[in-house]
Wavefront OBJ file of the C-alpha trace (Angstrom):
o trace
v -30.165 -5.749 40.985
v -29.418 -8.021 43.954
v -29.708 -11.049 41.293
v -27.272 -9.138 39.013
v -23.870 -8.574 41.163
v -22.533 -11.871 40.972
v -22.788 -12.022 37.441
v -20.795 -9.074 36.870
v -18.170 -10.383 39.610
v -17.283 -13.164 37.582
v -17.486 -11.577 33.830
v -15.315 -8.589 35.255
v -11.709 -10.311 35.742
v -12.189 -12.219 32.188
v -12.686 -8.748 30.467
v -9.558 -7.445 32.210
v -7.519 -10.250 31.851
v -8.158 -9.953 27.776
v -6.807 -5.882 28.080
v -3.465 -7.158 29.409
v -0.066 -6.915 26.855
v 0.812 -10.267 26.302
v 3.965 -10.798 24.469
v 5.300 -13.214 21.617
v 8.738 -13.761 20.681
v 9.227 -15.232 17.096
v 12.072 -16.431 16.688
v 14.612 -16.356 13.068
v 15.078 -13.539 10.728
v 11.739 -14.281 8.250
v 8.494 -14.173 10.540
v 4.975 -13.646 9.942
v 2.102 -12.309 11.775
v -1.343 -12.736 10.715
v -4.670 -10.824 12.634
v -8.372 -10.585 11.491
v -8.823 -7.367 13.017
v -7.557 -4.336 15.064
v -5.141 -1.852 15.023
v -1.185 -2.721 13.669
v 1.580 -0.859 14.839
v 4.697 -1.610 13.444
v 7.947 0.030 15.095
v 11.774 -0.484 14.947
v 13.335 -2.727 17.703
v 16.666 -3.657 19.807
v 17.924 -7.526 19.790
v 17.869 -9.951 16.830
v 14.290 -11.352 17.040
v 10.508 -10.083 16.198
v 8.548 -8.939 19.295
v 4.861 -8.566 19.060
v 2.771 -7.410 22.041
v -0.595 -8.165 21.840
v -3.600 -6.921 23.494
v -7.078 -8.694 23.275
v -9.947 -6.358 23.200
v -14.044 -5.990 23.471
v -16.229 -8.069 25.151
v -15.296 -11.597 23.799
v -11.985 -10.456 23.806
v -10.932 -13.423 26.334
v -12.210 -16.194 23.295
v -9.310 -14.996 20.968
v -6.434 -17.385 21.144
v -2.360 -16.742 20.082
v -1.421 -19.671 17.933
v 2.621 -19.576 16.603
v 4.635 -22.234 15.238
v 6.101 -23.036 11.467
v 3.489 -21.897 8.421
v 5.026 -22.637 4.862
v 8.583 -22.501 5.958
v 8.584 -19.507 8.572
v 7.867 -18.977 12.005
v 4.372 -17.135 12.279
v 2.133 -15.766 14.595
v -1.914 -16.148 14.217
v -4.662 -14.851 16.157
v -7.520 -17.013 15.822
v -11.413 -16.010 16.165
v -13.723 -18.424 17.159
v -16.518 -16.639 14.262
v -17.407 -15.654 10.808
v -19.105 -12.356 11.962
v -16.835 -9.822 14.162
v -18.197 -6.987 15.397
v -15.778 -3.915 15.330
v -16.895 -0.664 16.623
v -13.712 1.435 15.700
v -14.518 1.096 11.965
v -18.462 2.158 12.379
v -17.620 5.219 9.784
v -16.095 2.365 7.147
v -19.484 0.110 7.145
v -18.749 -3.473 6.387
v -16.301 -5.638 4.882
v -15.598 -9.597 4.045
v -12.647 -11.573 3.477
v -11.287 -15.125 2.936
v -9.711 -16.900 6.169
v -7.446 -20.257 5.462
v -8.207 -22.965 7.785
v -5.154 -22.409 9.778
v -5.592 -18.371 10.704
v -3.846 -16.960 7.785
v -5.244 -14.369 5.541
v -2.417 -14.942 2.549
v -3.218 -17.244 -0.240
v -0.159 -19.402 -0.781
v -1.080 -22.776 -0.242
v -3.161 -22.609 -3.328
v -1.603 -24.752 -5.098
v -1.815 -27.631 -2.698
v -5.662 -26.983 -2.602
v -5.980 -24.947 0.427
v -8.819 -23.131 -0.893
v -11.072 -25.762 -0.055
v -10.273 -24.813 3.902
v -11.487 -21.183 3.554
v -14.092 -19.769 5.142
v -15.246 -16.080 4.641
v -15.338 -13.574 7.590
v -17.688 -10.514 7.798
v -16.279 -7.854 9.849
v -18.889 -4.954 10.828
v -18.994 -1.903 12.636
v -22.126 -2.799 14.909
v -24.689 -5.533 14.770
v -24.542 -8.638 16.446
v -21.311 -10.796 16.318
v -17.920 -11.427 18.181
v -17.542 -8.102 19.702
v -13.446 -8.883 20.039
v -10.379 -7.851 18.317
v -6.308 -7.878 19.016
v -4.385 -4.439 18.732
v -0.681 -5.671 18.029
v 2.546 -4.032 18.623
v 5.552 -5.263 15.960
v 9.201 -4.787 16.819
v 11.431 -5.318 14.067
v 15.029 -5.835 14.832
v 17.567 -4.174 12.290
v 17.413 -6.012 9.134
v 14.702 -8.625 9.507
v 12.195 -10.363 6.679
v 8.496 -9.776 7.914
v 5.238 -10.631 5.845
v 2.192 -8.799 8.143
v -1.210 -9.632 6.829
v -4.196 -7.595 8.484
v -7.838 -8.217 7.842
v -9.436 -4.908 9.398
v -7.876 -2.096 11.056
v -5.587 1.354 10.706
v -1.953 0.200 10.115
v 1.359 2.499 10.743
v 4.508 1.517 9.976
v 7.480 3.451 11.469
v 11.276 4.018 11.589
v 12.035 0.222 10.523
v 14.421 -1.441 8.989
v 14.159 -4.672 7.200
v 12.468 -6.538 4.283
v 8.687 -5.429 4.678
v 5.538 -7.005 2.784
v 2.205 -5.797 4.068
v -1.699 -6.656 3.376
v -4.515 -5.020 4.537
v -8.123 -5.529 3.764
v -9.480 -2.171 4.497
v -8.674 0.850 6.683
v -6.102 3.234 6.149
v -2.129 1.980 5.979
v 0.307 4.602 6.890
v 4.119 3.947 6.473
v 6.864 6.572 7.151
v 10.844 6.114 8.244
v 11.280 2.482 6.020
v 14.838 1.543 5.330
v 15.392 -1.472 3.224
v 12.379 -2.581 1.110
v 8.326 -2.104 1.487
v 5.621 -3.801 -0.771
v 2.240 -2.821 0.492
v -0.794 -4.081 -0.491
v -4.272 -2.865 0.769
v -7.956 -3.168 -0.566
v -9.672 -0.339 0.689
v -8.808 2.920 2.924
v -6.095 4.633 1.267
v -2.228 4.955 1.887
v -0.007 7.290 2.390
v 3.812 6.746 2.126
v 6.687 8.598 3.354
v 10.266 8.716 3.802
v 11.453 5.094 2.042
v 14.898 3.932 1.073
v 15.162 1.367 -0.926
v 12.804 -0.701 -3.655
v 8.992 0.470 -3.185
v 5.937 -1.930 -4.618
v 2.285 -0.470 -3.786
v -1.001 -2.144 -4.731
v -3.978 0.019 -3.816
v -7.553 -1.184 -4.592
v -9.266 2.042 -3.271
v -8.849 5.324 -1.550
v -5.949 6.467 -3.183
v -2.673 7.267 -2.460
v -0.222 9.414 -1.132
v 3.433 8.808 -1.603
v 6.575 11.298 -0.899
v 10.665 11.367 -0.173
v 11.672 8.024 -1.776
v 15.133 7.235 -2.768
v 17.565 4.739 -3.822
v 15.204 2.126 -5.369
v 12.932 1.015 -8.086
v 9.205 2.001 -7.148
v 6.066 0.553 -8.499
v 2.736 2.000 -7.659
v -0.563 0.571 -8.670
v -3.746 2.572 -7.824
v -6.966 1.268 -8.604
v -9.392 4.341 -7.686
v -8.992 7.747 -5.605
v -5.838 8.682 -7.367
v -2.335 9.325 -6.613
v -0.312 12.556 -5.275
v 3.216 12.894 -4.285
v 6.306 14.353 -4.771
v 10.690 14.016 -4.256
v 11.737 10.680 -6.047
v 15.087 9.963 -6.686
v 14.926 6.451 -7.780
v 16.296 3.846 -10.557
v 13.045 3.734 -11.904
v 9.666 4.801 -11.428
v 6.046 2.881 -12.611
v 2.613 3.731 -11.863
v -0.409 2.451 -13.081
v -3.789 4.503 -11.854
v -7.032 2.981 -12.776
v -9.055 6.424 -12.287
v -8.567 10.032 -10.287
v -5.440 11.035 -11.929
v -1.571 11.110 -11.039
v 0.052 13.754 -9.404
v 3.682 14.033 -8.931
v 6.265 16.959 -8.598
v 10.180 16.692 -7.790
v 10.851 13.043 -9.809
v 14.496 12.058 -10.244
v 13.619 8.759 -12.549
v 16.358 7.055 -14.860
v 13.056 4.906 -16.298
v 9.685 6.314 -15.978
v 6.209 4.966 -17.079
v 2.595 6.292 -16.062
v -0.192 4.932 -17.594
v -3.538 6.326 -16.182
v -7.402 4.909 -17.244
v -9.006 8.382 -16.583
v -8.182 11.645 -14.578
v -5.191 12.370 -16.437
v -1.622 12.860 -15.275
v 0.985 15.593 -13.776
v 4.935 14.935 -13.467
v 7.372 17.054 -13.110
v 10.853 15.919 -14.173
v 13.935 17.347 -12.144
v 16.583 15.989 -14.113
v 17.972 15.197 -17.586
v 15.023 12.743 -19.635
v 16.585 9.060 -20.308
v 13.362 7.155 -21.013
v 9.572 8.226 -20.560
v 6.801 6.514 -21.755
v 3.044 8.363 -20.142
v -0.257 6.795 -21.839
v -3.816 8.445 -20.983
v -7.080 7.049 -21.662
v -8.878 10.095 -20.523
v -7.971 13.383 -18.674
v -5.028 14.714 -20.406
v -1.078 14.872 -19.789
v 0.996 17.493 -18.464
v 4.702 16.464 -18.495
v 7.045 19.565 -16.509
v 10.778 19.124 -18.204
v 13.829 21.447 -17.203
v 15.211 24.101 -19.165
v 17.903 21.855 -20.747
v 15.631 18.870 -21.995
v 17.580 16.715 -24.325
v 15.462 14.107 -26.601
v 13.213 12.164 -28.963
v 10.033 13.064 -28.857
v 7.032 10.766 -30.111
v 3.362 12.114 -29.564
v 0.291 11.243 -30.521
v -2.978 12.435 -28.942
v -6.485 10.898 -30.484
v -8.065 14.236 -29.192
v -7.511 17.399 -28.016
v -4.003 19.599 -28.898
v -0.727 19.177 -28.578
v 1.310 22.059 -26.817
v 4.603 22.200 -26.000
v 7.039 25.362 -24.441
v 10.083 23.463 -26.115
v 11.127 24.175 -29.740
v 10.693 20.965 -31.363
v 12.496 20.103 -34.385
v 10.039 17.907 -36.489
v 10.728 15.013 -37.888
v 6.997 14.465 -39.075
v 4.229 16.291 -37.421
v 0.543 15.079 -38.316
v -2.890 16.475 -37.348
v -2.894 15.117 -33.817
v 0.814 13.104 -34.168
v 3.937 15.001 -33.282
v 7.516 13.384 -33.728
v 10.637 15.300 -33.510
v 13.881 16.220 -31.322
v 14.358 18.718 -28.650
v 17.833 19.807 -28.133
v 20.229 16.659 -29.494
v 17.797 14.298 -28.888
v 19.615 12.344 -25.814
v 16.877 10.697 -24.255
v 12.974 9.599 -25.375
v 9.974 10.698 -24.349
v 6.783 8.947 -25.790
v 2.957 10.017 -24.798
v -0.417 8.850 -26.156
v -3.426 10.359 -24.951
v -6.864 9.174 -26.043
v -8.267 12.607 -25.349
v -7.092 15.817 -23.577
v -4.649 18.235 -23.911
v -0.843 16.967 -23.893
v 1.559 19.649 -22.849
v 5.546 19.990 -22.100
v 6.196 22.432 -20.173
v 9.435 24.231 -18.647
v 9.976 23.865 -15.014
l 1 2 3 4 5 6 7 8 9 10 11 12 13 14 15 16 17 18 19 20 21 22 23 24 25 26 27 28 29 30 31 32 33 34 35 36 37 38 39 40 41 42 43 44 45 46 47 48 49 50 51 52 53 54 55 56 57 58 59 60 61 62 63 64 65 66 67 68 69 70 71 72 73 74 75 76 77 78 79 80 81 82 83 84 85 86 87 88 89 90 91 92 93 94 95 96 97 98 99 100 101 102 103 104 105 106 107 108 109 110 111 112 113 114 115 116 117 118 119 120 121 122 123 124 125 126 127 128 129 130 131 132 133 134 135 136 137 138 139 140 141 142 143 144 145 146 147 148 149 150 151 152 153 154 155 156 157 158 159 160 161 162 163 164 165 166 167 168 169 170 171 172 173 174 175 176 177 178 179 180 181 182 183 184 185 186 187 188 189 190 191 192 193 194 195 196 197 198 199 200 201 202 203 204 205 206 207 208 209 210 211 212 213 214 215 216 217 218 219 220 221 222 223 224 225 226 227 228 229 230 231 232 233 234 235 236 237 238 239 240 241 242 243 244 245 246 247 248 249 250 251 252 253 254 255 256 257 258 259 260 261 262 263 264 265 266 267 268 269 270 271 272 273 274 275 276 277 278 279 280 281 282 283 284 285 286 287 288 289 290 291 292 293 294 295 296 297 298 299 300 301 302 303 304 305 306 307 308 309 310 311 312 313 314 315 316 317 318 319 320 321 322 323 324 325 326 327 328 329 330 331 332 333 334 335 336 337 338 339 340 341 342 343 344 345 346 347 348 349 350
């Protein structure tokens, strides 16, 4: 053991010296922050410029460096790792994952066209094993009305009472986002999301784990789920699209001038709070269930490959086939169009 103490005497102030908050100023209003892995917090701040506090974590924490500077015409902050294998134990429960890396630190694509693709290595993150046993927790403080692009290989991401112009990417592990003025395009691979609270436009691409999305106003919202579904409810928006590859769509409470939900399988659930102006809801399998009020006012074009039609409204019918139904409800204001390759379709009366 004798042999052993000075070893530890001079490893011990290198792994404290990587859990110290070190912080970056960016400076302009359209920054970027780029990390391979570790937690993102993402909070409302006081001034006029982006402040992210960094910590450096695990036991190679210290070989992580901070590199900032101009990337493709804004000010951005990288944290570079110094190995294609990182070892990360918070995300033991989640496996493994891989990603692309540009040259430079980035983990967005857009100096393909210049041939940056040819710089790209690919990074295996994993939850124990050998490997760079480091990561970088950040801290984001968005002044009032600020552009920021946040791209984040591995690691739970919350977003919180800011506003700005927001575009986030996440490889895998969950994204939560609550208290967003201004406008929020997410994007994340695998982990799930859940969404709360928004004002303003709303874009969400979701490769798996489904999502969860509730109280949006103001804006146009378009949702893309690839698997686990999607459940929400209280949209008053300009328009609202979804696209859900399988699991189903849940919604209740919609305010929508525009609506469209097209689902692969699992079927669909909305419920419509206000007067129908346009609705279009296509099903490849599962069924859909479409919840109108009382005073429902339009054109109505069915068709359903298999299964029934029902419907609680009197319909007046312009033609009405074996599995086709076209016809008016009330004086025909609006227009409400559903195919269904098999399942039920049903209107019902909130």
């Amino acid at each position: 053991m004798r042999h052993l103490l000075p070893i530890l005497a001079l490893a011990l102030p290198s792994a404290l010296a990587a859990q110290q908050v070190e912080r970056i100023v960016l400076e302009g209003r359209d920054v970027a922050v780029h990390n391979l892995v570790g937690a993102l917090r993402v909070e409302g701040g006081s001034g006029d410029r982006v402040v992210v506090e960094v910590t450096r974590k695990g036991r190679d924490g210290g070989r992580l460096t901070l590199a900032t500077g101009e990337v493709r015409g804004r000010q951005t902050l990288r944290v570079i790792y110094p190995s294609d294998r990182i070892t990360y134990s918070d995300m033991d429960w989640f496996g493994s994952t891989s990603f692309t890396v540009n040259a430079d630190g980035t983990l967005d694509h857009g100096n393909d066209r210049d041939g940056g693709w040819r710089d790209r290595r690919r990074v295996e993150v994993d939850g124990r094993g050998s490997g760079l046993d480091a990561h970088a927790d950040l801290r984001v403080l968005v002044p009032r009305g600020a552009t920021l692009a946040l791209h984040q290989g591995v690691g739970v991401t919350t977003i919180d009472n800011v506003e700005g112009k927001l575009s986030v990417e996440s490889e895998a592990m969950r994204v939560r986002a609550s208290r967003v003025r201004g406008s929020l395009a997410l994007e994340a691979g695998s982990g799930g999301v859940e969404v709360s609270d928004v004002t303003g436009d709303l874009t969400l691409e979701s490769g798996s784990g489904g999502a969860t999305v509730n109280a949006v106003r103001g804006g146009a919202v378009h949702l893309e789920i690839g698997s686990g579904g999607l459940k929400g409810g209280t949209f008053d928006v300009t328009e609202l699209v979804v696209e859900a590859g399988s699991g189903g769509v849940r919604l209740s409470g919609v305010k929508a001038g525009r609506l469209r939900v097209e689902t692969g399988s699992g079927g669909s659930d909305v419920q419509l709070l206000a007067a129908v102006t346009d609705v279009a809801m296509e099903a490849g399998s599962g069924g859909v269930t479409l919840r109108l009020p009382e005073n429902t006012s339009a054109a109505v074009d069915i068709e359903a490959s298999s299964g029934s039609i029902q419907s609680d409204f009197e319909v007046r019918t312009a033609r009405l086939e074996r599995r086709e139904l076209h016809g008016t409800i009330g004086s025909g204001e609006g227009k409400i169009r559903i195919e269904s390759g098999s399942g039920t379709v049903r209107l019902v009366k909130n």
